[in-house]
N, CA, C and O of each residue as an XYZ file, in Angstrom:
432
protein
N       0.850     -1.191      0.000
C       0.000      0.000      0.000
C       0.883      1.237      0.000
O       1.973      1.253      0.571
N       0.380      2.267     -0.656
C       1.131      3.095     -0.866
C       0.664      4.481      0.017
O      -0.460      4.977      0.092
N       1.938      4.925      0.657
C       2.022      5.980      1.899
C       1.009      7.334      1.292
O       1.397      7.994      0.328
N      -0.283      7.625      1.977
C      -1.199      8.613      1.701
C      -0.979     10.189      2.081
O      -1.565     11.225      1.770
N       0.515      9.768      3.169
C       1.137     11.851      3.365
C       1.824     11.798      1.949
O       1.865     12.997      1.672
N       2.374     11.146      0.911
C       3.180     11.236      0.064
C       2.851     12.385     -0.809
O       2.117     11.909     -1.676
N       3.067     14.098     -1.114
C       2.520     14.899     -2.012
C       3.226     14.357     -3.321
O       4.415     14.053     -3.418
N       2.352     14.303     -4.212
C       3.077     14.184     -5.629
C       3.012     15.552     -6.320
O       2.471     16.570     -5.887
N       3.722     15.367     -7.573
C       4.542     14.592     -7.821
C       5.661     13.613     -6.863
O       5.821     13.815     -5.659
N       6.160     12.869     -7.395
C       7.408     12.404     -6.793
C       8.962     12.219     -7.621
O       9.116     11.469     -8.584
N       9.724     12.821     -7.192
C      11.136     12.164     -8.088
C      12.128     11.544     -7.448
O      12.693     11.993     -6.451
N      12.338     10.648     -7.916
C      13.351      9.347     -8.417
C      14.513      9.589     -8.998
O      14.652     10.205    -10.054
N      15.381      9.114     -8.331
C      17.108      9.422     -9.567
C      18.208      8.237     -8.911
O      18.583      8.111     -7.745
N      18.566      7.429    -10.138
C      18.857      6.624     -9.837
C      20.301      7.232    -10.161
O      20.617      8.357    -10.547
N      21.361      5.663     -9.758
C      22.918      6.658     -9.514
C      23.243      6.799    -11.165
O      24.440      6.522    -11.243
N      22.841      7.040    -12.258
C      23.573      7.724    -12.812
C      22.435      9.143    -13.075
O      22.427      9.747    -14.148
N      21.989      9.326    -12.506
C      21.756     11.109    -12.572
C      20.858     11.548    -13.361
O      20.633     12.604    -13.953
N      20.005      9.728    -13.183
C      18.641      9.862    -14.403
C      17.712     10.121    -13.332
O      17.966      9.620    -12.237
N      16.676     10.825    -13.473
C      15.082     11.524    -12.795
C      14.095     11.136    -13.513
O      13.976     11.381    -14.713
N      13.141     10.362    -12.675
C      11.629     10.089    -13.391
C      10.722     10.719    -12.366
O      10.773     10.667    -11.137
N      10.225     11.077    -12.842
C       9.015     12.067    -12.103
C       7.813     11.131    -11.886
O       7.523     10.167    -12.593
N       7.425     11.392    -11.237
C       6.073     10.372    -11.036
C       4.700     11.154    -10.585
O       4.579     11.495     -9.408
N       3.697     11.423    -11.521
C       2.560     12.543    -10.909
C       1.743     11.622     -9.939
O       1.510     12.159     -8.857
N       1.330     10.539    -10.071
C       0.426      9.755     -8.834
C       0.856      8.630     -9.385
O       1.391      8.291    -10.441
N       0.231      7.795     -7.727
C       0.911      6.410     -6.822
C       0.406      5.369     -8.561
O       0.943      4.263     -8.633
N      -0.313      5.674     -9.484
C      -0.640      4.525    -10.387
C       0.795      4.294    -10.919
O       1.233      3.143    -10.902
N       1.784      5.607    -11.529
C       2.379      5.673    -12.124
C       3.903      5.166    -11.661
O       4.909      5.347    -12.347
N       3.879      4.585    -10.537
C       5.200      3.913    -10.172
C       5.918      3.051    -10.451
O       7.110      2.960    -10.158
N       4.866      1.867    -11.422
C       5.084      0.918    -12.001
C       6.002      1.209    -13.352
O       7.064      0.671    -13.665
N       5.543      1.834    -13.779
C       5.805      2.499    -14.986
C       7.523      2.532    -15.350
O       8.115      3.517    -14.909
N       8.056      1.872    -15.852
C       9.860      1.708    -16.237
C      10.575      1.536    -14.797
O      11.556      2.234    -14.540
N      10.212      0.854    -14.114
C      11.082      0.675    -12.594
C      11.070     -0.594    -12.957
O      10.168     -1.004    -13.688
N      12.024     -1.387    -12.527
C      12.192     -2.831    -12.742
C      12.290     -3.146    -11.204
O      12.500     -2.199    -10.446
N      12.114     -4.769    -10.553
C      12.288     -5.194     -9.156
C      13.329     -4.883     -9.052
O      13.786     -4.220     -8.121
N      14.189     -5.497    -10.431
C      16.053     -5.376     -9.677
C      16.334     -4.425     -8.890
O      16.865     -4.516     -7.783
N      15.888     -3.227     -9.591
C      15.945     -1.742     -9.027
C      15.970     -1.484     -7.816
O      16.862     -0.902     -7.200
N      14.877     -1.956     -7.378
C      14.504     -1.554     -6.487
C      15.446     -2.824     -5.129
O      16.057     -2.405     -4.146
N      15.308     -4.129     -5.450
C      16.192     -4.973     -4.629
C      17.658     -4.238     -4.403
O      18.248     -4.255     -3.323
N      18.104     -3.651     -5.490
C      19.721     -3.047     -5.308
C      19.660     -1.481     -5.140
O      20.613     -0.786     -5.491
N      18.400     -0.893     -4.541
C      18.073      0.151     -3.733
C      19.010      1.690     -4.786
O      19.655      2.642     -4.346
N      18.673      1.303     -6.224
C      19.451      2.276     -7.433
C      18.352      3.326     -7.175
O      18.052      3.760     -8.287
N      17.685      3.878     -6.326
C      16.648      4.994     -6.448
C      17.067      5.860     -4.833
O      17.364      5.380     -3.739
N      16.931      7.262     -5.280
C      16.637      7.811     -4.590
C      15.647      8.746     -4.643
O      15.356      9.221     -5.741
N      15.044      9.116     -3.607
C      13.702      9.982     -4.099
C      13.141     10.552     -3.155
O      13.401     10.173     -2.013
N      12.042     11.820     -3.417
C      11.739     12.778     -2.458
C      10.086     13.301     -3.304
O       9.897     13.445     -4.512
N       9.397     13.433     -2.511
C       8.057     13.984     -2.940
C       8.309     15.628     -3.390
O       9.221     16.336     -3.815
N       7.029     15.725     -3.043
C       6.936     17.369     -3.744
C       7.940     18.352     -2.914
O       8.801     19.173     -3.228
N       7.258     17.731     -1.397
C       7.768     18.581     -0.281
C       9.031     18.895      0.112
O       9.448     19.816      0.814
N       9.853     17.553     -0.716
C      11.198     17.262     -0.126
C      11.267     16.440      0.569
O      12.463     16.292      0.819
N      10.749     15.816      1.036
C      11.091     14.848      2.284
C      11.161     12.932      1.700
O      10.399     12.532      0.819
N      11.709     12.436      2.066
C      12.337     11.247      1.001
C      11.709     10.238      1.216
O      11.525      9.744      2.329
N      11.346      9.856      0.260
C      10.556      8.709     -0.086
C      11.260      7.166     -0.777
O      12.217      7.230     -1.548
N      10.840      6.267     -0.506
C      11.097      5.156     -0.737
C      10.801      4.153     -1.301
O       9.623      3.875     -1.079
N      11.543      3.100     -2.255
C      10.068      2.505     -2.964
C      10.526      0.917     -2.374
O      11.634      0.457     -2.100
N       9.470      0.461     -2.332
C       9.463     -1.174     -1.788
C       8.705     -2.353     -2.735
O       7.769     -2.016     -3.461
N       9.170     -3.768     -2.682
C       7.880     -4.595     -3.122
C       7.218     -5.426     -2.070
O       7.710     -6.235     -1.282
N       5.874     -4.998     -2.262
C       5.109     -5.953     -1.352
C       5.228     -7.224     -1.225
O       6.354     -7.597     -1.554
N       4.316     -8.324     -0.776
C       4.464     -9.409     -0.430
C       4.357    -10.157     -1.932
O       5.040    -11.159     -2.144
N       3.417     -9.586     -3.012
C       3.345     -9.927     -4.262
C       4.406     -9.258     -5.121
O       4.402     -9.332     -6.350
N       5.193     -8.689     -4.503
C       6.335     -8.180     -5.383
C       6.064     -6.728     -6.420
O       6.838     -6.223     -7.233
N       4.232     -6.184     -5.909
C       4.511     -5.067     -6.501
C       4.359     -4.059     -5.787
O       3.702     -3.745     -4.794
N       5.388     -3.412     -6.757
C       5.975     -1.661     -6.536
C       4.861     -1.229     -5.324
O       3.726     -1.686     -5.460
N       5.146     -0.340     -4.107
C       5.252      0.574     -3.672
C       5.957      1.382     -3.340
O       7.131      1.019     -3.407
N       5.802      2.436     -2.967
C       6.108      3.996     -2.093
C       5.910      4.317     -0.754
O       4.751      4.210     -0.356
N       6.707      4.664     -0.007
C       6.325      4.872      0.906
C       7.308      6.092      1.629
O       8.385      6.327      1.081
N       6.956      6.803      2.766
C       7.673      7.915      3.215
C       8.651      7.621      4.051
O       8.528      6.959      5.081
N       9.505      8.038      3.685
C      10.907      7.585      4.700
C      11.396      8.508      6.041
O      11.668      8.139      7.184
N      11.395      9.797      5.457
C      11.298     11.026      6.446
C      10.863     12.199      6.598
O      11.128     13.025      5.725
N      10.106     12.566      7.708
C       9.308     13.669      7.544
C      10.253     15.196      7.749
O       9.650     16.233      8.025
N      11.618     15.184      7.596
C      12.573     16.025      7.150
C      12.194     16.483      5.791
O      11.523     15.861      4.967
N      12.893     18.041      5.639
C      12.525     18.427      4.415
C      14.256     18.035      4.230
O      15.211     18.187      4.992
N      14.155     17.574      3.108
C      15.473     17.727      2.150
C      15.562     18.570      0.522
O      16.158     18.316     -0.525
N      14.732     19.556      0.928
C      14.531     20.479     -0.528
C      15.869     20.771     -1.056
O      15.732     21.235     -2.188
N      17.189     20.692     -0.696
C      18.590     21.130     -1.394
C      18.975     20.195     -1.875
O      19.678     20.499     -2.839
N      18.871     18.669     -1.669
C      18.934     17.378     -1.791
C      18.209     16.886     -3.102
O      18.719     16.178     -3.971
N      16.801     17.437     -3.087
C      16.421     17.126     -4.841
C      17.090     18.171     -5.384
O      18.117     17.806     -5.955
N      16.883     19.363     -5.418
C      17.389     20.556     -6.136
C      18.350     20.264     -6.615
O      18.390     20.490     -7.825
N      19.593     19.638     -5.992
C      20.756     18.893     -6.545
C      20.845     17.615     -7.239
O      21.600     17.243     -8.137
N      19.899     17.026     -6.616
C      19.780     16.510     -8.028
C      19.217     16.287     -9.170
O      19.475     15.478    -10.062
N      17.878     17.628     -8.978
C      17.123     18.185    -10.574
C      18.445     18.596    -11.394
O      18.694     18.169    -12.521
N      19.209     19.433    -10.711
C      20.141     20.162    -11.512
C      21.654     18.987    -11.897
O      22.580     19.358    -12.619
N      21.595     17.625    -11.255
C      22.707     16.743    -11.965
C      22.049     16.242    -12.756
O      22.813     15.591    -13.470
N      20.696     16.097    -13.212
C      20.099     15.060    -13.849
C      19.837     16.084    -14.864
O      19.771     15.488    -15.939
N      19.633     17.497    -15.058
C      19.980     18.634    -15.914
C      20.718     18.420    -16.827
O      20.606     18.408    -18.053
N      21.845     18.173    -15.808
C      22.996     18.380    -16.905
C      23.551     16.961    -17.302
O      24.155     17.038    -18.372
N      23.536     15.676    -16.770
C      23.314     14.437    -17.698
C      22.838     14.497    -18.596
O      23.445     14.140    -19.606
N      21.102     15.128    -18.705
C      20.682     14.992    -19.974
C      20.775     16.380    -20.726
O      19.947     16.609    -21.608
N      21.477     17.061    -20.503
C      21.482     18.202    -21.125
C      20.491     19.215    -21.685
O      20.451     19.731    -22.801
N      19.467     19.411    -20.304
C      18.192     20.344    -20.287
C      18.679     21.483    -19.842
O      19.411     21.455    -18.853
N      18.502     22.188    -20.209
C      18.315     23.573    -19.307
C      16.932     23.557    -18.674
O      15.852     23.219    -19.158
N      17.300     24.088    -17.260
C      16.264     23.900    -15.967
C      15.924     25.415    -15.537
O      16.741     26.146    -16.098
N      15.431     25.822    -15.108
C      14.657     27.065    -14.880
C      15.543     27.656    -13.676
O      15.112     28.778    -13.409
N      16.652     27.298    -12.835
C      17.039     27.985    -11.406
C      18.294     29.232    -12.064
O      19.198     29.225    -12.899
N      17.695     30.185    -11.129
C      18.778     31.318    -11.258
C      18.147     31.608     -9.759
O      17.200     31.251     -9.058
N      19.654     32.768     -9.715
C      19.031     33.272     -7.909
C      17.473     33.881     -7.370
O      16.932     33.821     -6.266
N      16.982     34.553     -8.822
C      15.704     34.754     -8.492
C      14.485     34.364     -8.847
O      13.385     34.917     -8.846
N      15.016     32.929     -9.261
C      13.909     32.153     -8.832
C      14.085     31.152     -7.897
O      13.433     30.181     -8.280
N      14.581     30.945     -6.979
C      15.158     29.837     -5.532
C      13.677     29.770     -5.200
O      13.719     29.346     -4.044
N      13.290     29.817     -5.291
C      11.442     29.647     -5.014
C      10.655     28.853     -5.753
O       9.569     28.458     -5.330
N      11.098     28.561     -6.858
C      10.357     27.774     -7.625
C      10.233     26.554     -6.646
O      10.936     26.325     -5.662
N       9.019     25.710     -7.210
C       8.927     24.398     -6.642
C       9.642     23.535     -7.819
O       9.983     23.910     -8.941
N       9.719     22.714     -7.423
C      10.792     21.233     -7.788
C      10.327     21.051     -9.377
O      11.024     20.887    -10.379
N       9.004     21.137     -9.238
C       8.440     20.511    -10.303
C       8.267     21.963    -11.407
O       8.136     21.655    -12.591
N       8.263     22.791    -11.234
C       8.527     24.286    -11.823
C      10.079     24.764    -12.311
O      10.494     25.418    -13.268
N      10.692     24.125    -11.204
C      12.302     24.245    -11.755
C      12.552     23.100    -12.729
O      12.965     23.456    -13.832
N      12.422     22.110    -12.583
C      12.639     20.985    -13.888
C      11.580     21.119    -15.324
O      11.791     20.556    -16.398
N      10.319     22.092    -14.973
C       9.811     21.884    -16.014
C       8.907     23.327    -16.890
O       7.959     23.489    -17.658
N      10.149     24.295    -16.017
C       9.396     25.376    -17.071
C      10.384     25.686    -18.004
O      10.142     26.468    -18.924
């Protein structure tokens, strides 16, 4: 079952500096493989910042769930902006916009 404080979107970045965004709990399934998730290649944080986790149930499918109710907003930000520049997007942050939300900085 999947954690109901979780705000979505959610993002995901696995260690090479790839980001999948996830708008709701249907969409988790979606290009994640078990391996993945058995060799714990994800890291991830909701809207809010605060880090989220993905697990397999007893049937082996995908959930989410909240790991800490810490904000870690500098923690995605860093890595919207490595996964930027892996794929070679330009991302919306300059000093005056440090306000944007997560999902505004990766996608305006």
């Amino acid at each position: 079952m999947n954690d109901p404080q979780i705000e979505y979107p959610v993002y995901l970045v696995d260690r090479g500096n790839w980001m999948i965004v996830i708008s709701n709990q249907t969409e988790i399934i979606c290009g994640i493989e078990s391996i993945d998730i058995e060799d714990d290649e994800y890291l991830g944080w909701d809207s809010n910042g605060r880090k989220v986790g993905l697990y397999l149930d007893s049937g082996r499918h995908i959930g989410i769930k909240l790991i800490s109710h810490d904000c870690y907003i500098h923690e995605l930000i860093t890595a919207i902006l490595a996964f930027a520049k892996t794929a070679k997007k330009k991302v919306a942050f300059t000093p005056s916009k440090e306000n944007l939300s997560p999902y505004e900085l990766l996608w305006r």
